[in-house]
N, CA and C of each residue as an Amber inpcrd file, in Angstrom:
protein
   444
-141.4950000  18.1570000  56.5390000-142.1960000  18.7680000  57.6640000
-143.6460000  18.2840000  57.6660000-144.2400000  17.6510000  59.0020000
-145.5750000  17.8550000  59.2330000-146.3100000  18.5780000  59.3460000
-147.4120000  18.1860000  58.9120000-148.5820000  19.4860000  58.9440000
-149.2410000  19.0940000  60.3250000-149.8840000  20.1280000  61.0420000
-149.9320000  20.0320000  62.4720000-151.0270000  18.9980000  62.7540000
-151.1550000  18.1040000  63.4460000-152.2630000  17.3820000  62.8810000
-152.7060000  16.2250000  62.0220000-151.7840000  16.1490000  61.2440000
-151.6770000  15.5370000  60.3790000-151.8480000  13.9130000  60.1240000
-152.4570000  13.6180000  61.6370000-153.3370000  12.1400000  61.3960000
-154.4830000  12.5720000  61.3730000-154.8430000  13.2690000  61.8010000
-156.6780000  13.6350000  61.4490000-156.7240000  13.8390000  60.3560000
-155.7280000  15.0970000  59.6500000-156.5530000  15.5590000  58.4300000
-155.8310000  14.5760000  56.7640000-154.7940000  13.9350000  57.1760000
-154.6850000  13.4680000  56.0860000-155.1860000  11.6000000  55.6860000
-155.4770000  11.2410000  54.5990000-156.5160000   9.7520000  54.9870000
-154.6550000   8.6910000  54.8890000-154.9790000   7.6320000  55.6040000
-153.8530000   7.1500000  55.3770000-153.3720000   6.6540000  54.1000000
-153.8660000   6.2320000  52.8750000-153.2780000   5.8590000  51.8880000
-152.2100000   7.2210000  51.5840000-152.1120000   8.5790000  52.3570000
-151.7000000   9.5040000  51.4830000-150.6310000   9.8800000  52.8350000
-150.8470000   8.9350000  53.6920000-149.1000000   9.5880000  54.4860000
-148.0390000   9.0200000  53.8110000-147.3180000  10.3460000  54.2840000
-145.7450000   9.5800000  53.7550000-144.9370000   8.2130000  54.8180000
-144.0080000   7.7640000  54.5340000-143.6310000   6.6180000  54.9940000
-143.6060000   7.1630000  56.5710000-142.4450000   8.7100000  56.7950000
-142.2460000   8.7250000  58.2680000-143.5400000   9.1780000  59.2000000
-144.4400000   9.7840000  57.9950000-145.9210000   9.7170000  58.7590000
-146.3820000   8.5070000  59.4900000-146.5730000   7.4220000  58.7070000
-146.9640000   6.5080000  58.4650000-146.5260000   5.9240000  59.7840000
-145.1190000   5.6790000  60.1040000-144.1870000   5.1700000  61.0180000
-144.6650000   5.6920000  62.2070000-144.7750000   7.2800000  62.0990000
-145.6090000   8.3020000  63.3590000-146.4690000   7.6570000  63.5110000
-147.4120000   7.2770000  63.0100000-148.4540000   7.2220000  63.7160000
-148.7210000   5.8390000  64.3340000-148.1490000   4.7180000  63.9220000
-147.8430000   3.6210000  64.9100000-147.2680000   3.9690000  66.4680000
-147.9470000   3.9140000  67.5280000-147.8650000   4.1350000  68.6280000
-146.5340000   2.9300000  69.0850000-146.6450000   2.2180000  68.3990000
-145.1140000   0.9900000  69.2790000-145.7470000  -0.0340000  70.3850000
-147.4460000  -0.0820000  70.5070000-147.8220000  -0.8490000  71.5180000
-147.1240000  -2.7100000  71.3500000-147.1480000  -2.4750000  70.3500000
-146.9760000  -4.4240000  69.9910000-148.0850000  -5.6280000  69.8880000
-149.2290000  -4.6070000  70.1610000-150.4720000  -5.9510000  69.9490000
-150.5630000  -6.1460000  68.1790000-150.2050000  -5.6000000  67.2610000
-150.0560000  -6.5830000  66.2590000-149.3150000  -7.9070000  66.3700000
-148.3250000  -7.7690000  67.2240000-147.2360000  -8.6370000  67.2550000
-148.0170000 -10.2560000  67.8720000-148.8760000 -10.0290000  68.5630000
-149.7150000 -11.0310000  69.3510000-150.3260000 -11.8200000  68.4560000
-150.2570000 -13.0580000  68.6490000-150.8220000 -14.2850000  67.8910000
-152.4740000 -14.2400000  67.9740000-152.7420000 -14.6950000  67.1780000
-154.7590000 -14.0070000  67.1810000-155.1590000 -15.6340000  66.6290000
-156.8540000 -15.5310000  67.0580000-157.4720000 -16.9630000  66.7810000
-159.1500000 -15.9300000  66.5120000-159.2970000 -16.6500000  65.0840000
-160.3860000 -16.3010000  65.0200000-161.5810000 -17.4720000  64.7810000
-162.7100000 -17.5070000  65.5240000-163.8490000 -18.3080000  65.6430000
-164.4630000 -18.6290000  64.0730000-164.1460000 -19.7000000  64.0300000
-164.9040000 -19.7740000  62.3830000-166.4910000 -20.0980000  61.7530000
-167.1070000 -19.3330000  63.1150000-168.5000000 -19.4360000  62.9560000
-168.9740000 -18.2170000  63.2920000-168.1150000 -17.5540000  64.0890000
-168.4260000 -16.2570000  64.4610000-167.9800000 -14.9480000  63.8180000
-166.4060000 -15.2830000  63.5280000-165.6900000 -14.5000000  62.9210000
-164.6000000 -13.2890000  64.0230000-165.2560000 -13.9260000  65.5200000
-164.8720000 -13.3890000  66.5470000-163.7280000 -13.3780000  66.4880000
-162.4130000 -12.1410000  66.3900000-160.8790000 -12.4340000  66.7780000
-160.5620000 -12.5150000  68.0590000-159.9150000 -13.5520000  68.6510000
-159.2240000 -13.1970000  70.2270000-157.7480000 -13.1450000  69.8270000
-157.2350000 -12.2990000  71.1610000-156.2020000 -11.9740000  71.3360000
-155.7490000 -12.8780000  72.4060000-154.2700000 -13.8100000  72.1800000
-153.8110000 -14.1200000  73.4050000-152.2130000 -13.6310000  73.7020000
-151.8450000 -13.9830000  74.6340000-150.7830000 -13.4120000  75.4690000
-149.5890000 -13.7690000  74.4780000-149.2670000 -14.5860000  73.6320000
-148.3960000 -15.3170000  72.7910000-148.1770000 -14.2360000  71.9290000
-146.3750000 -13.5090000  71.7330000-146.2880000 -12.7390000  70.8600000
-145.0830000 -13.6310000  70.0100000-144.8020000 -13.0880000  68.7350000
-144.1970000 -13.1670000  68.1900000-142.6620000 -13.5110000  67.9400000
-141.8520000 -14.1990000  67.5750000-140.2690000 -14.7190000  68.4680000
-139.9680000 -13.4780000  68.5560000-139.7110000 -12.4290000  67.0790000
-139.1910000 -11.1450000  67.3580000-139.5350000 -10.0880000  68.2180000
-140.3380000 -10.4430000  68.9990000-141.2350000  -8.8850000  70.0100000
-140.0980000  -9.2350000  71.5000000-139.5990000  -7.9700000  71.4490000
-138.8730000  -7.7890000  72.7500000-139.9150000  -7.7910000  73.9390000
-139.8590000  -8.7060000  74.4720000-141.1640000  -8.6320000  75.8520000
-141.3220000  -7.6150000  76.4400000-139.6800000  -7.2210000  77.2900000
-139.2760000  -6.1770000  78.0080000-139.5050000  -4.6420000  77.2510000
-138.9210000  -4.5350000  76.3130000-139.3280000  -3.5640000  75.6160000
-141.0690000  -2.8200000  75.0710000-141.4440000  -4.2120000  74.5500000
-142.3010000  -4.3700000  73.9120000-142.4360000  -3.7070000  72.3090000
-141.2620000  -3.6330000  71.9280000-141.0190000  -3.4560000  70.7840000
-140.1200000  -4.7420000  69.9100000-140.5010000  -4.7850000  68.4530000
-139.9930000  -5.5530000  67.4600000-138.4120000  -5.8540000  67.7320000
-137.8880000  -6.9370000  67.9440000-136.0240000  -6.8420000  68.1520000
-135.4400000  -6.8650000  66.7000000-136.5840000  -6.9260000  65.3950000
-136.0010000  -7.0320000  64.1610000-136.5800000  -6.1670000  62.9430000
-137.1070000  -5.4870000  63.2930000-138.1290000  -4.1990000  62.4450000
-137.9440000  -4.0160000  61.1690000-137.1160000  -4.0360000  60.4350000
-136.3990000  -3.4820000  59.5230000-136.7220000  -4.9110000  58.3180000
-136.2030000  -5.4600000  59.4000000-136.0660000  -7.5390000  58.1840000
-137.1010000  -7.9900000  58.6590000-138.6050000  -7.7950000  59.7190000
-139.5330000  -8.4690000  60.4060000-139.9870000  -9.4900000  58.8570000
-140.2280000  -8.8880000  57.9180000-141.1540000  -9.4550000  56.9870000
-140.3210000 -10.5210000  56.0120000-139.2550000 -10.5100000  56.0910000
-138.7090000 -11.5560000  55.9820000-138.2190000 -12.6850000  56.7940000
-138.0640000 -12.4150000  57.8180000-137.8120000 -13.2130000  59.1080000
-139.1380000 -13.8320000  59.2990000-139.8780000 -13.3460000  59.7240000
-141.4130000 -13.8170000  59.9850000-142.3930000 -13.7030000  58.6000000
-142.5580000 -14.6850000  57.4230000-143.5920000 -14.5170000  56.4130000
-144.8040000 -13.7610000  56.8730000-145.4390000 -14.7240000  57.8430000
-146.7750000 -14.3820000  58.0270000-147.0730000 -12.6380000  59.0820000
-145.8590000 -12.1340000  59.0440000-146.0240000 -10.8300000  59.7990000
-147.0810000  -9.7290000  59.2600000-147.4920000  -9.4940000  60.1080000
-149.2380000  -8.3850000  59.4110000-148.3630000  -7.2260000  59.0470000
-148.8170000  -6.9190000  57.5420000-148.3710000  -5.7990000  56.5860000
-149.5590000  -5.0260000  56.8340000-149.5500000  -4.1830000  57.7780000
-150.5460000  -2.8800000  58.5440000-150.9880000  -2.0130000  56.9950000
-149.8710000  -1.9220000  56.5530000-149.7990000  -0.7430000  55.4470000
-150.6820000  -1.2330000  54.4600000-150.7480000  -2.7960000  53.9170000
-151.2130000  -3.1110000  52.5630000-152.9050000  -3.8730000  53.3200000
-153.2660000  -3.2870000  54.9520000-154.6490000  -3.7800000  54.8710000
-155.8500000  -3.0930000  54.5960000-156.7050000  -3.9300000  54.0080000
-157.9220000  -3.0360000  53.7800000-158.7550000  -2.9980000  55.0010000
-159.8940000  -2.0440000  55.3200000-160.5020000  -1.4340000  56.2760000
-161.0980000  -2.9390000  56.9170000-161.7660000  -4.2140000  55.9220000
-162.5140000  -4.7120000  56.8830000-161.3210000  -5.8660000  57.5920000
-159.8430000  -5.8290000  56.9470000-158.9110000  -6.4010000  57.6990000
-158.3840000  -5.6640000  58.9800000-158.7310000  -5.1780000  59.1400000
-158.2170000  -3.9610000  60.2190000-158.7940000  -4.0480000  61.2650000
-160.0110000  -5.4810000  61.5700000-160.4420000  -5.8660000  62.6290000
-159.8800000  -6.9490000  63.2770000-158.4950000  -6.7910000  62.6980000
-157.6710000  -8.2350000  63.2990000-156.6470000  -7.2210000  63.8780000
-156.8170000  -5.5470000  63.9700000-155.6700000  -4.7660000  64.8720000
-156.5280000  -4.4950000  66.6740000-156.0590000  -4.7580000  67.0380000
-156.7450000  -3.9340000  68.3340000-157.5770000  -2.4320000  67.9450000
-158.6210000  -2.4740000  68.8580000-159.6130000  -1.4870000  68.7550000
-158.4070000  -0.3590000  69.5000000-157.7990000  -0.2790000  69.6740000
-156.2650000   1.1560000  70.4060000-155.9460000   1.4370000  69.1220000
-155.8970000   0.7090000  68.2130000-154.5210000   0.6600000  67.4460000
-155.1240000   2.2750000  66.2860000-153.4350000   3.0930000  66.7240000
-153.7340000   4.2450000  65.5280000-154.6010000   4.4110000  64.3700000
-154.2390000   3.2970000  63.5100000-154.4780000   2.5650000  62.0900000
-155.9960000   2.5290000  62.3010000-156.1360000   1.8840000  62.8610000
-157.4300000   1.1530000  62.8290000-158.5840000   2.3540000  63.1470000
-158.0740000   3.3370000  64.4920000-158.7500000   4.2840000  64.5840000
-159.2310000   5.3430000  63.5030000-158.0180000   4.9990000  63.0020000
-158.0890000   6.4680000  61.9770000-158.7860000   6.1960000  60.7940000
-158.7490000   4.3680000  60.3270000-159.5340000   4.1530000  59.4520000
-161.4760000   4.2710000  59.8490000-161.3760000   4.3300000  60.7590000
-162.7060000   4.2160000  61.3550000-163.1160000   5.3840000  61.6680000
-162.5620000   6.8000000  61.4230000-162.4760000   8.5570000  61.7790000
-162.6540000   8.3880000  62.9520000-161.5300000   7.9590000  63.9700000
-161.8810000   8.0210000  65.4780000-160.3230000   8.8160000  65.8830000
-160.7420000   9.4720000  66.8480000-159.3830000   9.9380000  67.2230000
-158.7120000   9.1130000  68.2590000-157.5090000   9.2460000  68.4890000
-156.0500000   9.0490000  69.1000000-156.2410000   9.2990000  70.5510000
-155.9910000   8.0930000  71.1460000-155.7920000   7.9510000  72.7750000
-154.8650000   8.7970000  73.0670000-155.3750000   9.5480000  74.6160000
-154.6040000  10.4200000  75.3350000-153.2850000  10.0580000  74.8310000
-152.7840000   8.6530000  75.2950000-151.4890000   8.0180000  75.8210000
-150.6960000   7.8620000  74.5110000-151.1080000   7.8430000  73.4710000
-150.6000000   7.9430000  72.0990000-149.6100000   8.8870000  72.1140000
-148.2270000   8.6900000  71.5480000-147.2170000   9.3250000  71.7010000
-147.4720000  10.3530000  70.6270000-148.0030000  10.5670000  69.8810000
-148.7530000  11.6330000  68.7960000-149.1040000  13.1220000  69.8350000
-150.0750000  12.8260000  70.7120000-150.6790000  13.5050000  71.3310000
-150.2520000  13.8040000  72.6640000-149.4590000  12.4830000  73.2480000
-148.7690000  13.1610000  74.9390000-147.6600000  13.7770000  74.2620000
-146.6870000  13.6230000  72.9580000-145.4920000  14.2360000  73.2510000
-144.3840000  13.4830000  73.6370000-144.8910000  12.0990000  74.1380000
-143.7600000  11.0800000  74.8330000-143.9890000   9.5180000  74.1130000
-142.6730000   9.1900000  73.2550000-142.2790000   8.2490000  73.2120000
-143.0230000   6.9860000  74.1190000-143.0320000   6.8400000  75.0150000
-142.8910000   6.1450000  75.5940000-144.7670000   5.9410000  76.5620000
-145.1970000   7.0750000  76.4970000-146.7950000   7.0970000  76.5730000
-147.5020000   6.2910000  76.4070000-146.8180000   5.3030000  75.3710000
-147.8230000   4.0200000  75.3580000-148.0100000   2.9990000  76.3250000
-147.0350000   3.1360000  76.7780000-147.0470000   2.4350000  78.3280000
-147.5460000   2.5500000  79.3440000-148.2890000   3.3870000  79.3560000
-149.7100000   3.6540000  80.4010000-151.1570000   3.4040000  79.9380000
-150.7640000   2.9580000  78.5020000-152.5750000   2.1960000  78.1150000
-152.6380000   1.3300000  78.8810000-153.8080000   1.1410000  79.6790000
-153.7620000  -0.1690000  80.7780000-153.6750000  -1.7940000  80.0810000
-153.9120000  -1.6130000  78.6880000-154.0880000  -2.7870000  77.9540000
-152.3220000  -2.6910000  77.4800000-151.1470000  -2.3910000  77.7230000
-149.8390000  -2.6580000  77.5580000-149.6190000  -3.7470000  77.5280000
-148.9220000  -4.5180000  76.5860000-148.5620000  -5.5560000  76.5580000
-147.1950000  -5.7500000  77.2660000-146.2920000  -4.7770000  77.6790000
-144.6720000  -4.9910000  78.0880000-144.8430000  -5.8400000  79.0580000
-143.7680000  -6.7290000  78.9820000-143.5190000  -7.6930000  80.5370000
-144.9540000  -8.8010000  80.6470000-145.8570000  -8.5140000  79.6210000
-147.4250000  -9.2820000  79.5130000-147.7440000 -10.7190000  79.0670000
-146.6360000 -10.9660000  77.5980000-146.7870000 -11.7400000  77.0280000
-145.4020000 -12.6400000  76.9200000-146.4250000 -14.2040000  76.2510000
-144.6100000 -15.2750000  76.4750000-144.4130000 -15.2280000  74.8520000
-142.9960000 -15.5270000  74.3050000-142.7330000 -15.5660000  73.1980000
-143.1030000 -17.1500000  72.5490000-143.3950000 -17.0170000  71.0130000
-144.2040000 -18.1650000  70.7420000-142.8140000 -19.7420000  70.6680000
-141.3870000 -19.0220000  70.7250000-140.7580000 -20.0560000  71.0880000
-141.0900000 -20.6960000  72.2880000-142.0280000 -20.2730000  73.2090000
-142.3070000 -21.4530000  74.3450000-143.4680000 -21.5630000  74.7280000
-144.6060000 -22.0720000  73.0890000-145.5520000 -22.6090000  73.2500000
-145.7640000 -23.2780000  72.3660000-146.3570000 -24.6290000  72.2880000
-146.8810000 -25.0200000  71.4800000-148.6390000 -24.7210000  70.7460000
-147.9490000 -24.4710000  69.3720000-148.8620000 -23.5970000  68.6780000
-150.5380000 -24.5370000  68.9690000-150.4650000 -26.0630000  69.4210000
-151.7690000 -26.7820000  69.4650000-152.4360000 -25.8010000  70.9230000
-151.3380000 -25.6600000  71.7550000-151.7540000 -25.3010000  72.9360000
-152.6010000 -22.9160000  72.8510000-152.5100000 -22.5920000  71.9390000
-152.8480000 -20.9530000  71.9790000-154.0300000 -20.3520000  72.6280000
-155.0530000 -21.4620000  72.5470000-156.2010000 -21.3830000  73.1150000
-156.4090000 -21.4230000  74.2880000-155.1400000 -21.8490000  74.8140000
-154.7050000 -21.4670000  77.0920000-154.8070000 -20.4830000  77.1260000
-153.7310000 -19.4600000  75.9020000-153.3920000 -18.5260000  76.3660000
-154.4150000 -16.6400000  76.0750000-155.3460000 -17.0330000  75.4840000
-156.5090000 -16.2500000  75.1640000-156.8000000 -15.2940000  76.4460000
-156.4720000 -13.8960000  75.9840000-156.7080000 -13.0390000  76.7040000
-158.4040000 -12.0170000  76.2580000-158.4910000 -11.3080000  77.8020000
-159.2940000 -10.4530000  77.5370000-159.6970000  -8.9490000  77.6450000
-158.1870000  -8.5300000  77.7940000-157.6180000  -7.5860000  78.0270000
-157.3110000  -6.5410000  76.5570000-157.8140000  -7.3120000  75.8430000
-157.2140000  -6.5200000  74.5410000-158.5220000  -7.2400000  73.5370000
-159.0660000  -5.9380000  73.1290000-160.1120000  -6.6060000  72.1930000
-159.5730000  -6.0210000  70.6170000-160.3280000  -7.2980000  69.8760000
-160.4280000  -6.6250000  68.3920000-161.3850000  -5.7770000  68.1580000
């Protein structure tokens, strides 16, 4: 059982796994291929997600095996605070490491599954899968719709 609340008051190293799982909203901008400026340190986000990210959905089509299927898949759980500027400024995680609270639209707080789909920054139906780009080409696809 949860305690009511229980992304505010507990720090994340100390949720349990289905906490943990809670509090991932399901947006999919981890899933998005990122370029960071190596003078600046600036991350961009572009439209290019991951083979496994259901477009339509906008959820993972392989969740369970992602981290073996995909090596380089971001392990949310094992990052430290100043890695956590490679999640979107939305992202649960990131908020909570930073003591910020939880967007309306956060399924935590509306109650609905599916709530995430009214952040105007949604990725569903947004992004192409990286099977049909070439990885020289990522820098086309640089969005600005989604900040780090």
């Amino acid at each position: 059982m949860h305690t009511p609340n229980y992304w505010n008051s507990t720090p994340l190293d100390q949720l349990s796994r289905d906490e943990w799982e809670l509090l991932c909203d399901g947006c999919g901008k981890c899933c998005l291929h990122k370029l960071q400026d190596d003078e600046t340190d600036e991350v961009f986000y572009t439209r290019v997600s991951c083979r496994l990210l259901n477009n339509k959905s906008g959820r993972c089509g392989d969740y369970e095996n992602r981290f073996s299927t995909v090596p380089d898949c971001m392990d949310v759980a094992s990052m430290t605070d100043r890695e956590m500027k490679w999640l979107p400024n939305t992202c649960a995680y990131r908020l909570r490491s930073e003591s910020k609270d939880l967007p309306e639209w956060h399924p935590l707080i509306s109650g609905h599954p599916s709530s995430v789909f009214k952040d105007p920054t949604s990725i569903r139906g947004r992004v192409v899968s990286e099977t049909d780009v070439r990885e020289s080409d990522l820098q086309d696809y640089i969005i600005r719709w989604i900040e780090a």
